[in-house]
DRENSE-257140 format. One line per field, with one value per residue (C-alpha): residue number from 1; residue in one letter; chain; x, y, z. Coordinates in Angstrom, 3 decimals, m for minus. Layout:
<recs>
n NUM;...
res A;...
chain A;...
c1 X;...
c2 Y;...
c3 Z;...
</recs>
This chain:
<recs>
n 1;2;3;4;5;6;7;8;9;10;11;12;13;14;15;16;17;18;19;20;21;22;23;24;25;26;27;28;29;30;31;32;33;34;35;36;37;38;39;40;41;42;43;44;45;46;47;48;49;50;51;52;53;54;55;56;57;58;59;60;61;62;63;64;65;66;67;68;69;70;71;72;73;74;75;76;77;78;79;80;81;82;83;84;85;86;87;88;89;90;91;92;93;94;95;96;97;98;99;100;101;102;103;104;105;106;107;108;109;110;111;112;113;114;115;116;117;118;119;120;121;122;123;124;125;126;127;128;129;130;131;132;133;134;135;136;137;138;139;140;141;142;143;144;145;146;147;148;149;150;151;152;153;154;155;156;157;158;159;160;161;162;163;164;165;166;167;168;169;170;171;172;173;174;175;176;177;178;179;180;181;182;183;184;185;186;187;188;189;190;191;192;193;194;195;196;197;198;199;200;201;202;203;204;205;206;207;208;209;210;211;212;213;214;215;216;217;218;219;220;221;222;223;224;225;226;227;228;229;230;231;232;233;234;235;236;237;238;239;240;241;242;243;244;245;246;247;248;249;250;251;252;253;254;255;256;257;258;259;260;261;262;263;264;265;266;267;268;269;270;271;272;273;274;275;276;277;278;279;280;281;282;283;284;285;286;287;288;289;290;291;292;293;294;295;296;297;298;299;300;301;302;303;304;305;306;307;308;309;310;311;312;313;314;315;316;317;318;319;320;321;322;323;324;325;326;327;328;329;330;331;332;333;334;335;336;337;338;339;340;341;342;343;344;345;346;347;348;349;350;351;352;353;354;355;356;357;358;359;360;361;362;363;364;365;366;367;368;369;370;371;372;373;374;375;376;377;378;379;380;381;382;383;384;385;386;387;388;389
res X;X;X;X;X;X;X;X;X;X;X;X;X;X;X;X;X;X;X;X;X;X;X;X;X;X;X;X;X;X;X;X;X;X;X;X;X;X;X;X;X;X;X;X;X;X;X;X;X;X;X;X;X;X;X;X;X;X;X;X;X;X;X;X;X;X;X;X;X;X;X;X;X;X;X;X;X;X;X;X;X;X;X;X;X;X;X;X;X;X;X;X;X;X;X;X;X;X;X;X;X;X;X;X;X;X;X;X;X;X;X;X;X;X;X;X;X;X;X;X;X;X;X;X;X;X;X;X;X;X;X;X;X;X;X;X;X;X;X;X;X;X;X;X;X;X;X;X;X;X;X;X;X;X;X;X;X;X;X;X;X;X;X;X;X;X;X;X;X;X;X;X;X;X;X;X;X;X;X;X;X;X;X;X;X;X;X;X;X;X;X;X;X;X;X;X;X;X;X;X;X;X;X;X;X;X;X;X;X;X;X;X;X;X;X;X;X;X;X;X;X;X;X;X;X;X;X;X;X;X;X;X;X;X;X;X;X;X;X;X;X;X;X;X;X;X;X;X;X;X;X;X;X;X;X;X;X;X;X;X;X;X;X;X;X;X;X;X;X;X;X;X;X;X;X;X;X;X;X;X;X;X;X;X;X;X;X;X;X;X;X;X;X;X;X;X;X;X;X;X;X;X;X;X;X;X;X;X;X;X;X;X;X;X;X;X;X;X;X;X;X;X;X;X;X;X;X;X;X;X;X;X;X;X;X;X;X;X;X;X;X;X;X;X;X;X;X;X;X;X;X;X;X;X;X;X;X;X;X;X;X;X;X;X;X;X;X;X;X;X;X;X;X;X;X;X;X;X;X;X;X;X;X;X;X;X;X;X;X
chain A;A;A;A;A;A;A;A;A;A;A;A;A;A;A;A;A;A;A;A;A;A;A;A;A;A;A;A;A;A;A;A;A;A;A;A;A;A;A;A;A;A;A;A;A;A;A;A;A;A;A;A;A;A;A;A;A;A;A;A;A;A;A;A;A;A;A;A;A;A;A;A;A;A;A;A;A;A;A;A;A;A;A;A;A;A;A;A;A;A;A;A;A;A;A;A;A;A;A;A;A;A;A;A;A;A;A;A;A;A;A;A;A;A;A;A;A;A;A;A;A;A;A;A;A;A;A;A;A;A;A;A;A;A;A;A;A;A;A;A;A;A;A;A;A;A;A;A;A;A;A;A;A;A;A;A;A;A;A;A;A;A;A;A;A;A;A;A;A;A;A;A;A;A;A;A;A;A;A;A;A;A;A;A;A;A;A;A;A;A;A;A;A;A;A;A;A;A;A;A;A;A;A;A;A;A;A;A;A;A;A;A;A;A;A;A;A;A;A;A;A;A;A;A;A;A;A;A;A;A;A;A;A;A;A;A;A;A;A;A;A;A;A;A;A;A;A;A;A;A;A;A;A;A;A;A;A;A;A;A;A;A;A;A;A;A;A;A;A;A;A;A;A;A;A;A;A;A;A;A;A;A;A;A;A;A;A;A;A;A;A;A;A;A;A;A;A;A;A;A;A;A;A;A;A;A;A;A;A;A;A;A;A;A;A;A;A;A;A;A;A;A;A;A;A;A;A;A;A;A;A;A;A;A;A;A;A;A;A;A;A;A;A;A;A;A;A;A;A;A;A;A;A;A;A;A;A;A;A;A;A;A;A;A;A;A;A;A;A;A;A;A;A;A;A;A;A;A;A;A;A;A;A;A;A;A;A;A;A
c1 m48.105;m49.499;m50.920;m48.485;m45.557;m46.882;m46.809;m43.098;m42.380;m43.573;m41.861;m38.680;m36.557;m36.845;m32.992;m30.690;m27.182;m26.010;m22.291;m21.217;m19.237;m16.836;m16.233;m12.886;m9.350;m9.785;m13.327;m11.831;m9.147;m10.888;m13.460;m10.726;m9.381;m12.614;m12.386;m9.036;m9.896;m13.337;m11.460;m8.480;m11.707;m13.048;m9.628;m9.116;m12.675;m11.601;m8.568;m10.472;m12.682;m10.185;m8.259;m5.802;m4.681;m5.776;m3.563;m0.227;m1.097;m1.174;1.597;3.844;2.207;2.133;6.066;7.193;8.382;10.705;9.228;10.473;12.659;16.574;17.838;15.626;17.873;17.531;14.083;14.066;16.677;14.224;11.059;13.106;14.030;10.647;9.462;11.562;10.415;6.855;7.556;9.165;7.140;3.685;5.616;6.149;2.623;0.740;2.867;0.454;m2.709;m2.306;m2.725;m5.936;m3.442;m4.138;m0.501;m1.794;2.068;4.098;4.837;6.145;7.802;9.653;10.601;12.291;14.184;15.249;16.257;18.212;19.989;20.922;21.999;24.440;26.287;26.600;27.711;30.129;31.298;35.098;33.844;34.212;31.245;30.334;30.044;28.703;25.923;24.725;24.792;22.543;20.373;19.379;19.743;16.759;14.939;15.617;14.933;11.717;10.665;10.729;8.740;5.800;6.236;5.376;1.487;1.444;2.438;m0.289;m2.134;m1.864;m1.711;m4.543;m6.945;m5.941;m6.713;m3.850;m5.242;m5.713;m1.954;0.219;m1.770;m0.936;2.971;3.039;2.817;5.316;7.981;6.770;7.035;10.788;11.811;10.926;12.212;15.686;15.245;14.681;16.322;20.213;22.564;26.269;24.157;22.210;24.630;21.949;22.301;25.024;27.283;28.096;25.042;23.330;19.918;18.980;19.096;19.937;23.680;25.319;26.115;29.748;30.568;30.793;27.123;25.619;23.866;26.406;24.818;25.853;26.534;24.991;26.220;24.592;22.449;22.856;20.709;20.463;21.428;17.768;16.291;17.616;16.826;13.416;12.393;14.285;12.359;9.292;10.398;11.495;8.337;6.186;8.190;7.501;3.526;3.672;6.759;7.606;5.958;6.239;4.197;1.494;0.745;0.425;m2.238;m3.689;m3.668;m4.876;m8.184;m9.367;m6.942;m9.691;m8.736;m5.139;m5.264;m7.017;m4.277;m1.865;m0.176;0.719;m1.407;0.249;3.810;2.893;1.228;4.577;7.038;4.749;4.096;7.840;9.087;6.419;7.736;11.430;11.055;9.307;11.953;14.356;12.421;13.646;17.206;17.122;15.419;17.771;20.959;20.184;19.266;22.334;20.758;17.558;14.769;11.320;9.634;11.879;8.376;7.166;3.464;4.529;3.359;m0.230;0.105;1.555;m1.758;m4.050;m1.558;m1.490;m5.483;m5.382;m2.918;m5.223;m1.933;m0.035;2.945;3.184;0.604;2.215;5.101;2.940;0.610;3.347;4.364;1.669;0.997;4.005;3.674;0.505;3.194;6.307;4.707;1.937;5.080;6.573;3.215;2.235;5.653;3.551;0.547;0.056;m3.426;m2.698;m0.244;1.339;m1.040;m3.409;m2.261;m3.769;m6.391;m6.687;m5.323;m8.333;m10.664;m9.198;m9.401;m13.120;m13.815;m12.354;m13.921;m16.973;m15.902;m14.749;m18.181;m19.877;m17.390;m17.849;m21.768;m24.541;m27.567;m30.697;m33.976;m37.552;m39.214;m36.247;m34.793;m32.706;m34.390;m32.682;m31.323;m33.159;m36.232;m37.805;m36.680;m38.953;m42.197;m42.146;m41.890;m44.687;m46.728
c2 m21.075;m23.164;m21.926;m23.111;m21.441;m18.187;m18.967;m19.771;m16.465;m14.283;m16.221;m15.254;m12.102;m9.422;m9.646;m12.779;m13.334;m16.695;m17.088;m16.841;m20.169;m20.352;m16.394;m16.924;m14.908;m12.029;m10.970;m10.603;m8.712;m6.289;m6.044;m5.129;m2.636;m1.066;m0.185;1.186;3.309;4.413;5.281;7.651;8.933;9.787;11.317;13.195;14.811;15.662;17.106;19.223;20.409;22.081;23.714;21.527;20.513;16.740;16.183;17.740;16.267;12.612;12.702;13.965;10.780;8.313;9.014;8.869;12.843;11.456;14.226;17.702;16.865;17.897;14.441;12.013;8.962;9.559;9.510;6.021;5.025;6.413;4.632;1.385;1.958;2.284;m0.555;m3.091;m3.300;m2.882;m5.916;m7.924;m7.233;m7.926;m11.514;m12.080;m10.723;m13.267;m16.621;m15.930;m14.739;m17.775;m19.939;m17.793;m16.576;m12.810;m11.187;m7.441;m7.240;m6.185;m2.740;m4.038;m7.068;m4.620;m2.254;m4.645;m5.827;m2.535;m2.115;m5.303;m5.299;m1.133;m2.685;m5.014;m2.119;0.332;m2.493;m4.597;m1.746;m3.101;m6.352;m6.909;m5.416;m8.648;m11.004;m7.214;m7.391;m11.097;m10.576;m7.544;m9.266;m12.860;m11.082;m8.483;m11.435;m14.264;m11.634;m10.442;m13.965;m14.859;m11.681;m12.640;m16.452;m14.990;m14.533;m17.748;m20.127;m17.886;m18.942;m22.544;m22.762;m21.160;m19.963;m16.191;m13.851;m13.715;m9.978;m8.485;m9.804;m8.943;m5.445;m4.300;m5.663;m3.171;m0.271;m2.025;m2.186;1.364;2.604;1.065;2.662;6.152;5.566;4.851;8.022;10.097;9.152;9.792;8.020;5.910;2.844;4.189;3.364;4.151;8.095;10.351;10.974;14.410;15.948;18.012;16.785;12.914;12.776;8.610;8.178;6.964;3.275;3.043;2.129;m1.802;m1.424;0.278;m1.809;m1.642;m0.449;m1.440;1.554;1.238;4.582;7.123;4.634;3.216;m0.150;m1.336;m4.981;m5.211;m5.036;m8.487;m9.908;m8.688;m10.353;m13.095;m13.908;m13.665;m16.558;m18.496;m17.592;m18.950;m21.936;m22.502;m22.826;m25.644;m27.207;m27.919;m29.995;m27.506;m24.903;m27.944;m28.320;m24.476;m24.404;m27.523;m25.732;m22.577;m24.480;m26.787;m27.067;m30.354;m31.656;m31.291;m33.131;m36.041;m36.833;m36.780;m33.317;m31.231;m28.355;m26.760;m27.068;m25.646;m22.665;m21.951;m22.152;m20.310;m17.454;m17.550;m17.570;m14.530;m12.264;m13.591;m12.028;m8.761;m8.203;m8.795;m6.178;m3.891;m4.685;m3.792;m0.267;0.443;m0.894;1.401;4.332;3.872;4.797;4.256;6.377;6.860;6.779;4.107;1.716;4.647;2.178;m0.864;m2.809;m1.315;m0.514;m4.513;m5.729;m3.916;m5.081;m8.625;m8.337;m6.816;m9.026;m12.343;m13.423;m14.300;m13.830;m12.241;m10.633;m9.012;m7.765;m6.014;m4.223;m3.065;m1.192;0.563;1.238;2.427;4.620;6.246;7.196;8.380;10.016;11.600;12.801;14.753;15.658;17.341;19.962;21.945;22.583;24.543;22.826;19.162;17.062;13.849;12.520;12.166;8.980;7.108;9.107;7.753;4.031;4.082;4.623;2.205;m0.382;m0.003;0.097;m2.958;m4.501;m3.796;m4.982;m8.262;m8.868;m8.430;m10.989;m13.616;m13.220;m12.348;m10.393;m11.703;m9.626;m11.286;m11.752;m11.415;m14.540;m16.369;m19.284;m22.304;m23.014;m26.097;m24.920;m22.750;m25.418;m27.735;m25.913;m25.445;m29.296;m29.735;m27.009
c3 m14.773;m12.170;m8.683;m6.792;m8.674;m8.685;m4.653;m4.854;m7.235;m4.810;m1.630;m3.468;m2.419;m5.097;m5.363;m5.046;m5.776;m7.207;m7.330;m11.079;m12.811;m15.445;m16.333;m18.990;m17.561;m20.643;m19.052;m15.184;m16.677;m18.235;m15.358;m13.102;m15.812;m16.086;m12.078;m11.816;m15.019;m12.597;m9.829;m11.898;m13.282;m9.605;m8.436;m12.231;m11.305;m7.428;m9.117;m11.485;m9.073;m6.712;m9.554;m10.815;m13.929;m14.347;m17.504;m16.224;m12.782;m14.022;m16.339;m13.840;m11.738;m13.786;m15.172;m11.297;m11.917;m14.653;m17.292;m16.691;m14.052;m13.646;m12.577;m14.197;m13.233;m9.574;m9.835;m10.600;m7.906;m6.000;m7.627;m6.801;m3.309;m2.518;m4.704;m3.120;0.204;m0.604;m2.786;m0.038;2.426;0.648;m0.788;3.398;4.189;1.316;2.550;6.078;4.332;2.401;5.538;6.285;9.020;9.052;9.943;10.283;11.557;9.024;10.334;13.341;12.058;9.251;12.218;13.985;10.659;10.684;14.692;14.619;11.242;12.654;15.849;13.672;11.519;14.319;16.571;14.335;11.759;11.067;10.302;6.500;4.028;2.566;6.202;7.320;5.340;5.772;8.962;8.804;6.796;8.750;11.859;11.060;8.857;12.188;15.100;12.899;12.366;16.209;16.595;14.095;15.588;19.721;17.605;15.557;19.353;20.990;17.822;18.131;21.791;22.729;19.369;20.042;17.688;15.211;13.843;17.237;18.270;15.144;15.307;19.052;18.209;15.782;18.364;20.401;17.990;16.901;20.505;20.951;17.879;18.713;22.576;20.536;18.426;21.174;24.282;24.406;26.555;26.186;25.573;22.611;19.765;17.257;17.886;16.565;19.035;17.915;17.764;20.565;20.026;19.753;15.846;14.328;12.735;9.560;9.149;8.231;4.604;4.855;6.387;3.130;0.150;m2.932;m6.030;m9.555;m11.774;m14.808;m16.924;m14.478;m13.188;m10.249;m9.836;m6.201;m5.831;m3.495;m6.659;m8.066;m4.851;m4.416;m7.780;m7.242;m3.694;m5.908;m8.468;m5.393;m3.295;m6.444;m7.047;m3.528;m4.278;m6.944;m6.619;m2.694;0.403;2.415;0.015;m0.980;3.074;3.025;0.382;2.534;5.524;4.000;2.039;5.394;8.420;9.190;5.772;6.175;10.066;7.843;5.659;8.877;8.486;11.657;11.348;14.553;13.118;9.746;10.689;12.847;10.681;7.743;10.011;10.606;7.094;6.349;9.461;8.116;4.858;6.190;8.272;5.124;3.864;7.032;7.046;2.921;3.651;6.730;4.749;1.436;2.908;5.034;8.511;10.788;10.558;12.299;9.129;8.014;7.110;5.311;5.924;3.648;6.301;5.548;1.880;1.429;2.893;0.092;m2.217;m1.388;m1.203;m4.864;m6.298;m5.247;m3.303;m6.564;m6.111;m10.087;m9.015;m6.116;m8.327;m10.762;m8.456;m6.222;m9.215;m10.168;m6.393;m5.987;m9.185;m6.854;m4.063;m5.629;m8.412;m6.234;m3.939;m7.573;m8.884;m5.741;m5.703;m8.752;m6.939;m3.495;m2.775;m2.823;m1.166;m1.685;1.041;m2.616;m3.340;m0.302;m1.186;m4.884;m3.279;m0.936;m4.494;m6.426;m3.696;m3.013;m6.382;m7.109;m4.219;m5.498;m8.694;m7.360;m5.850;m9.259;m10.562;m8.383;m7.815;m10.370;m9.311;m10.101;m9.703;m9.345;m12.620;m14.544;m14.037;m16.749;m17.915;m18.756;m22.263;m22.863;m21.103;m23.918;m25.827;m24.067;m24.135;m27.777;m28.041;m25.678;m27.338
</recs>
């Protein structure tokens, strides 16, 4: 080796990362596979260690309560009334984060979904169920969307931070939701007028979500919708202007202002669209539960951000993970009944795991550590020497 490489070799840091090329589908898979096994392995372990039963514990989880349980059927209405609007919202959330626009808004764009599309059944309850309902829904979705669009002109007028904004709107619509849950007076028409204590009322019967019974199944019609957003959402992606100038947008905002597109007006109505479908997701949640709630996000807003981050913003992607994610929270909520010393607070718990781990995991994928002295010669270059030898 000559001088002045042995110079260079010990220049070099003793560890380097080079960003890995061409690693085939089937090996990310599994790599991700591998990390959400790790982290079931870490929470089976925590499990074990404060008494309970890891195998009875997970297959009460991971069966959503279904197993053992006296009404298995509405343990899957249930399963898919929470799925739905984690689904939504997430599919609203990932148009943004697209964009590189970082809507941290979702709880407060969902909320007010929820406050408007509430506003409309307690306020309009003779009209009839079907004009109802529409009504419900693009009022929450359009009143949402203007509320996710006051960050995206602040955006584009003046560079604001888009993740500081959407996050403090949150508490506001939070806030105005529990001022209207607790303050009673002739002009709140979202409290039950027959109770003593400030306590939210029942929509009338036009105002609730029809179901179709299925045997003793009853499968919300959200459900339909929800994965029929996601088709449409992808189609969107590959198949529209609008969604190319979005990806354009997303990649360079310079590169897009080359070929003559209006950056300004595209990240408007994007940001628009996304707080338009999480407030969708509102006026669904509101509308099948048949009332407003406090709780009423029950943190989709949050949860939909690690999902969309998980899912690599496809909107597939999306669907599948909000299952199994979803499997963490409902499940964890009918595991946790059998056992005094844990709560259902375990999924976040596990969630918060998995997602670090596959953090870490997606770092490995994308980069390749090298350390000095062991690094990877070239194919051809042993090759070489022989030939000069």
């Amino acid at each position: 080796m000559a001088k002045s490489d042995i110079t260079a070799a010990k220049k070099a840091p003793f560890v380097r990362f080079v960003k890995r090329e061409g690693m085939k589908k089937r090996t990310v898979a599994l790599y991700y596979i591998c990390a959400v096994a790790a982290a079931l392995l870490i929470g089976a372990v925590i499990l074990a260690c404060i008494g309970v039963n890891v195998f009875d514990y997970f297959g009460k989880m991971l069966t959503v309560g279904i197993a053992g349980s006296a009404l298995p059927l509405r343990q899957i209405e249930n399963y898919l009334n929470s799925f739905v609007p984690l689904v939504i919202t997430t599919i609203g959330l990932s148009l943004a984060f697209k964009m590189k626009f970082w809507n941290i808004g979702g709880e407060g764009q969902f909320i007010v979904g929820a406050i408007v599309s509430s506003a409309i059944a307690f306020g309009c309850p003779d009209l009839p169920a079907w004009f109802l309902l529409l009504l419900m829904f693009f009022g929450g979705g359009i009143c949402a969307g203007l509320y996710g669009l006051i960050t995206a002109i602040f955006k584009v007028k003046f560079g604001t931070s888009e993740t500081l904004l959407t996050l403090m709107l949150n508490y506001v619509a939070l806030y105005f939701l529990a001022f209207l849950g607790n303050t009673q007076g002739e002009w709140n028409i979202f409290l039950n007028p027959e109770s003593v204590r400030p306590i939210f009322g029942k929509f009338g019967e036009n105002a609730v979500m029809p179901v179709i019974p299925l045997g003793g199944f009853s499968l919300n019609i959200t459900v339909i919708v929800a994965i029929l957003i996601v088709v449409l959402v992808w189609l969107y992606y590959g198949k529209t202007k609008h969604g190319y100038e979005l990806l354009v947008v997303g990649d360079s905002p310079n590169t897009a202002r080359y070929a003559g597109m209006n950056v300004g007006k595209i990240i408007l109505r994007t940001v628009f669209f996304s707080a338009f479908l999480v407030g969708l997701a509102g006026a669904f949640r509101v509308s099948s539960m048949g009332t407003l709630s406090e709780s009423v996000t029950n943190d989709v807003g949050w949860t939909g951000v690690v999902v969309a981050w998980l899912a690599k913003l496809n909107p597939f992607g999306i669907l599948l993970v909000s299952a199994l994610i979803n499997v963490l929270q409902i499940g964890s909520q009918a595991a946790a009944t059998s056992y005094m010393q844990i709560d259902a607070n375990f999924a976040d718990l596990l969630q918060g795991i998995i997602l670090f781990i596959v953090l870490a995991c997606d770092f490995f994928i994308r980069f390749r550590v090298i350390i000095r002295g062991r690094e990877e010669k070239p194919k051809n270059e042993g090759k070489a020497e022989k030939e000069e030898g």
